[in-house]
C-alpha positions, -999 to 999 in steps of 0.1 A, spaced: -362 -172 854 -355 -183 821 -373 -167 792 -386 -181 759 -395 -162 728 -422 -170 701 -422 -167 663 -456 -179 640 -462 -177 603 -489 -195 587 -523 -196 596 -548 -191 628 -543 -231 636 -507 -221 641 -510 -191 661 -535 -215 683 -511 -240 686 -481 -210 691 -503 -199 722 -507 -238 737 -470 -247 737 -463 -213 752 -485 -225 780 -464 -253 788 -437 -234 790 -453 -208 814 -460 -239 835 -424 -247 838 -417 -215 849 -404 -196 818 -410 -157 810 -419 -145 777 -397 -120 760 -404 -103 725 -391 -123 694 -373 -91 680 -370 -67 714 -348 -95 739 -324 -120 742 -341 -155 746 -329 -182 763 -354 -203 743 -364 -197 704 -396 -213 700 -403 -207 657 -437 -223 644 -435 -226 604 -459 -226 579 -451 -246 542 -481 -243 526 -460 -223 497 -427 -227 487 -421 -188 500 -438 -205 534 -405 -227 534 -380 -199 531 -396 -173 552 -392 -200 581 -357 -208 573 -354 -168 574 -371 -166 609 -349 -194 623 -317 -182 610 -324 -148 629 -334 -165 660 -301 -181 664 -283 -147 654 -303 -131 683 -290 -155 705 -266 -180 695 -263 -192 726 -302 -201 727 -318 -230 725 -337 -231 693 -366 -251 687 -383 -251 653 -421 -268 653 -453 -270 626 -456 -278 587 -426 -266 575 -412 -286 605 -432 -317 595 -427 -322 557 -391 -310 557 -368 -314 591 -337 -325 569 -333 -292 554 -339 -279 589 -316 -301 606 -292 -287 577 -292 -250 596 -265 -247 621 -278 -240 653 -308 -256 653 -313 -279 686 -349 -293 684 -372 -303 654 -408 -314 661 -436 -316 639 -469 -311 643 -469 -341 663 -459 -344 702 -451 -307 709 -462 -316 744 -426 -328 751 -411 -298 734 -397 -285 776 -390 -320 781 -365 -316 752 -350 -285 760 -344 -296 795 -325 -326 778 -305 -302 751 -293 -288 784 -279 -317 794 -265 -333 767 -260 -307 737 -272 -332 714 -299 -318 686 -327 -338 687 -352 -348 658 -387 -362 664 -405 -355 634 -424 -386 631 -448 -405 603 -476 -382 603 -496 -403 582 -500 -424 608 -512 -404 632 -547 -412 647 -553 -394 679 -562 -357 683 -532 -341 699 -544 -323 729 -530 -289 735 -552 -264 759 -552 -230 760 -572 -214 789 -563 -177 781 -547 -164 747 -525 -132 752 -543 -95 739 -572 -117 727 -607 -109 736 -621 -139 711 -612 -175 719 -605 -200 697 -607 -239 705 -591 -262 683 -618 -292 678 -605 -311 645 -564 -316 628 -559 -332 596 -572 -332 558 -583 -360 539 -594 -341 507 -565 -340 489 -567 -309 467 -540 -308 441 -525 -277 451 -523 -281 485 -495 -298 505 -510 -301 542 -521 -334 543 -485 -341 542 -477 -316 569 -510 -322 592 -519 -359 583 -554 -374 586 -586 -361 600 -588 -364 636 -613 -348 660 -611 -340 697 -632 -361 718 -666 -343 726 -663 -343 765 -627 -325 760 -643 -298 732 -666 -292 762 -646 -289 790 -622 -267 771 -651 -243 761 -664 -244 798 -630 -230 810 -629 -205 788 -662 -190 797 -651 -194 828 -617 -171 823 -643 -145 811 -644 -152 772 -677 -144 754 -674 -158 720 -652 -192 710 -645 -198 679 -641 -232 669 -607 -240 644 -590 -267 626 -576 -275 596 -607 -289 582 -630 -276 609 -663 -287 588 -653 -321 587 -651 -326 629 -669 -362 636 -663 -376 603 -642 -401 624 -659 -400 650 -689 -429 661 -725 -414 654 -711 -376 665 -706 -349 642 -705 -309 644 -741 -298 645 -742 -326 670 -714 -304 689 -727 -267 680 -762 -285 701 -737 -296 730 -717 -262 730 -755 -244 735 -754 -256 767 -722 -243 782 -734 -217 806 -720 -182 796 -715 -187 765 -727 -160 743 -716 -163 709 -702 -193 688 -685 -189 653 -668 -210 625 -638 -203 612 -646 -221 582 -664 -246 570 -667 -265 534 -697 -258 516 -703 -299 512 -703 -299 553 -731 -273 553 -755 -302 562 -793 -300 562 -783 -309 599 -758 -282 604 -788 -252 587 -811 -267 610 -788 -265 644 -784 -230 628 -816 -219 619 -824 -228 656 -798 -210 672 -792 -177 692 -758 -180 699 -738 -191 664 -726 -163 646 -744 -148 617 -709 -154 597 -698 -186 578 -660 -181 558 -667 -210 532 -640 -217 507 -647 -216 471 -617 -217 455 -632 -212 418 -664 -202 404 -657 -223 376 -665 -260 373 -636 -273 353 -614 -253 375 -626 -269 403 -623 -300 386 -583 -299 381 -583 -283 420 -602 -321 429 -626 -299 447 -655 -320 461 -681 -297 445 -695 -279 418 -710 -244 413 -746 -256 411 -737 -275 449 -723 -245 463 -753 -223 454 -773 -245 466 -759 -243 499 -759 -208 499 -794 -202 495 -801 -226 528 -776 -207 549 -794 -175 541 -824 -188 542 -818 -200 582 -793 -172 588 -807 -138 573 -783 -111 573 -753 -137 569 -720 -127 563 -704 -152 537 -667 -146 534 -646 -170 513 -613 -181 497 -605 -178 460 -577 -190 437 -566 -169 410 -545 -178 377 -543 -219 385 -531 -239 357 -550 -243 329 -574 -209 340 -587 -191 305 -598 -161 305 -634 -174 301 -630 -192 333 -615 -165 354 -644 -142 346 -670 -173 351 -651 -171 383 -657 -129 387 -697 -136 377 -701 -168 399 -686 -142 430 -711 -114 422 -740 -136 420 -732 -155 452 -723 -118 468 -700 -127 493 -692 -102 521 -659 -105 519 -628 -120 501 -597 -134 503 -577 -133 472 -549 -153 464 -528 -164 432 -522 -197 428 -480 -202 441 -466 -234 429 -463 -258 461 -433 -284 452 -447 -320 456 -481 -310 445 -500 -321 414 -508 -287 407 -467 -280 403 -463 -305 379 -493 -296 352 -478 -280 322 -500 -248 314 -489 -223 343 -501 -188 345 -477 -160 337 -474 -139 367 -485 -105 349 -517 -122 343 -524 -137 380 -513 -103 393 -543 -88 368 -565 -111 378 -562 -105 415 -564 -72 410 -596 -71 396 -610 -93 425 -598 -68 447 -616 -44 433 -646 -62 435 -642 -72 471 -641 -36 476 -674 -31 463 -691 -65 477 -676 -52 513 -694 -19 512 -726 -35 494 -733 -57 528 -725 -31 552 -749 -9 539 -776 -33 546 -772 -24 581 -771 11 581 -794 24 613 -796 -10 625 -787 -16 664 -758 -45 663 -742 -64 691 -702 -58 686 -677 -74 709 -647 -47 709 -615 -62 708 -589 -28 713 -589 7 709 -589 18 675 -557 7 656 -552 38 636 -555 64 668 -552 44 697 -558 78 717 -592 86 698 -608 72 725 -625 49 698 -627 15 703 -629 -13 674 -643 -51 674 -666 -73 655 -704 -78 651 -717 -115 654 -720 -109 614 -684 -98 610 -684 -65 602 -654 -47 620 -668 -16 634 -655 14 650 -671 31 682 -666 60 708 -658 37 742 -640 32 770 -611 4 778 -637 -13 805 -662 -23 775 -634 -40 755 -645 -73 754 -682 -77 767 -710 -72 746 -721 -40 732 -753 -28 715 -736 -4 685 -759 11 660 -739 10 625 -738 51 611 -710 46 583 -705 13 560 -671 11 550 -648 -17 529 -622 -19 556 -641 -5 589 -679 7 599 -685 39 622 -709 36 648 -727 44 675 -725 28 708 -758 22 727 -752 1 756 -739 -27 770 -756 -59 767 -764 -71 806 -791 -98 797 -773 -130 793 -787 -136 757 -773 -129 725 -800 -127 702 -796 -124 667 -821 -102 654 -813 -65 642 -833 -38 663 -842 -3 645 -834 26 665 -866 50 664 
């Protein structure tokens, strides 16, 4: 049996799309070996460009793939892939180069790289891509969550960010195959979904009189389904529509991650983000008002070019006020080919590093703030594995519908249905509770439960 090994950096969308190619190749026949552990027969790397250190950790990655095995065939796929495959093509050793385009015929090429020993490019124009590339994935290995890719593609632009260039256009999966797709998940025993893109808030915007509250409303009636969460969502595609399909709902997830990027207008300005403050506050406000309890995790950009010191800590204040649950820091990286590279008044790196620092510090405290309010509250936690830190505790670990990642005494045969967990200890990184029961009803419903 021939075997293929697997290597993904970058994002969720790639280790989606990681998991869908290695389903063609399990259809084919092929074993799957460790990356680092075993000799493949097949090298299978999945790269991420979104920084330039995004670029040389995948030409890192491929360069040990072929000394594993240099007798492999090595296939290199995704952004890096996409924007670049000269400078892959430049690597000895490499066989295969597709982009995040057509990986449906990526066995269909090795089986030719068999015959004729003759690399093969087929990075295309991605720019002028305008259907949804379907790739299903009916089971995800070690994953009790599901995700379904529904939307590829940006059309926003932002001028530090390079993947419309790598992912092209917004395109969004036809409605009828979202469903289907979520239907045979249930159906191979998966509770919660979680609905992915690149710009996963912007699903329907090309599609006819369809859009994504119109799809959360479908998705409610896939029987089985308990739970049904964003992965992220713009705060300009927070609809009325959306809040409404929301505020209505028993099965989507008390948890929205919406970007922000900057809490400061004329940062946000230079980033040709498509709101302002006032806008995102706004927003805000409606998703708590439909969703009480929410857990609002976001993206923020420290040290762009051009950021004073006035902005960064408008930035800071606008965070506090907005009291996200959770954040994820990052400072700005220069992306060659970007706007952003080319403005003149970079940030030194002693500053940025500062900077995030101090946001860490407060995500800290914003972490612990929200978990508090739940303290003696009855929660419904899905557990995902035993508890990382002391697998042998006996403890098991997983998420609440409002994304909090709690730890629980258990045992293995809960791990991935629904469990009734009252929260004891708030924590930055991980809540202590106690489990209650498991959930046999058939209904998620979203509404916290004091234990008397």
């Amino acid at each position: 049996m021939a075997s293929v090994a697997f290597y993904t950096l970058g994002c969720k969308v790639n280790s989606y799309e990681t998991e869908a190619i290695w389903q063609l190749f399990q259809s084919n026949g092929y074993q799957r070996v460790d990356f680092e552990a075993d000799s493949a027969d097949v090298y299978v790397i999945n790269t991420c460009t979104v920084t330039n250190t995004g670029d040389k950790k995948s030409r890192q990655v491929i360069r040990r793939a072929i000394r594993h095995n240099p007798e492999a065939i090595i296939a290199v796929t995704g952004c890096y892939a996409q924007t670049s495959p000269n400078e892959i093509a430049e690597i000895p050793g490499v066989d295969i180069i597709v982009g995040t385009q057509g990986r449906e015929k990526l066995v269909e090429y090795v089986e030719q790289i068999r015959r004729e020993r003759q690399p093969i490019n087929a990075v295309g124009n991605i720019m002028k891509a305008r259907e949804f590339e379907e790739l299903d994935v009916p089971s995800f290995t070690d994953r009790t969550r599901a995700s379904l890719k529904i939307q590829e593609g940006c059309n926003n632009f932002c001028t530090f960010c390079i993947i419309p260039w790598a992912r092209g256009l917004m395109r969004s999966r036809k409605p009828e195959s979202v469903i289907e797709q979520a239907e045979k998940l249930v159906k191979a025993g998966y509770l919660e979904i979680v609905l992915t893109g690149i710009h996963t808030g912007g699903y329907g915007e090309d599609l006819d009189n369809y859009n994504l509250a119109k799809l959360l409303v479908d998705l409610h009636q896939v029987e089985g389904l308990k739970r049904i969460r964003i992965s992220s969502i713009e705060a300009s595609q927070i609809t009325d529509e959306v809040i409404a399909v929301i505020d209505g709902s028993d099965k989507v997830c008390r948890h929205l991650h919406v970007p922000l990027q900057a809490g400061d207008d004329e940062v946000l300005k230079r980033m040709r983000r498509k709101y302002t403050t006032a806008q995102f506050r706004e927003r805000m406000v409606k998703v708590r008002e439909a969703l009480p309890g929410v857990a609002l995790t976001t993206d923020v950009i420290v040290g762009f070019p051009g950021e004073t010191d006035e902005q960064f800590q408008n930035t800071y204040n606008f965070i506090k006020e907005v009291g996200f649950s959770e954040l994820h820091v990052f400072p700005y990286s220069m992306r060659t080919g970007t706007p952003a590279a080319r403005m003149t008044d970079q940030i030194p790196d002693e500053i940025k590093k500062e900077r995030v620092d101090r946001l860490l510090e407060l995500n800290t405290e914003l972490t612990v703030n929200y978990s508090k309010q739940f303290v003696g509250d009855v929660l419904e936690v899905i557990p995902e594995r035993p508890f990382k830190e002391d697998p042998e505790s006996g403890l098991l670990m997983g998420y609440s519908d409002n994304y909090l990642n709690v730890v629980f005494p258990g045992t293995p045969h809960m791990i991935g249905k629904v469990c009734k967990v009252r929260l004891d200890e708030p924590g930055s990184e991980y809540c202590h509770g106690t489990f209650v029961r498991v959930l046999d009803d058939g209904k998620l419903p979203l509404i916290k439960e004091k234990v008397v």
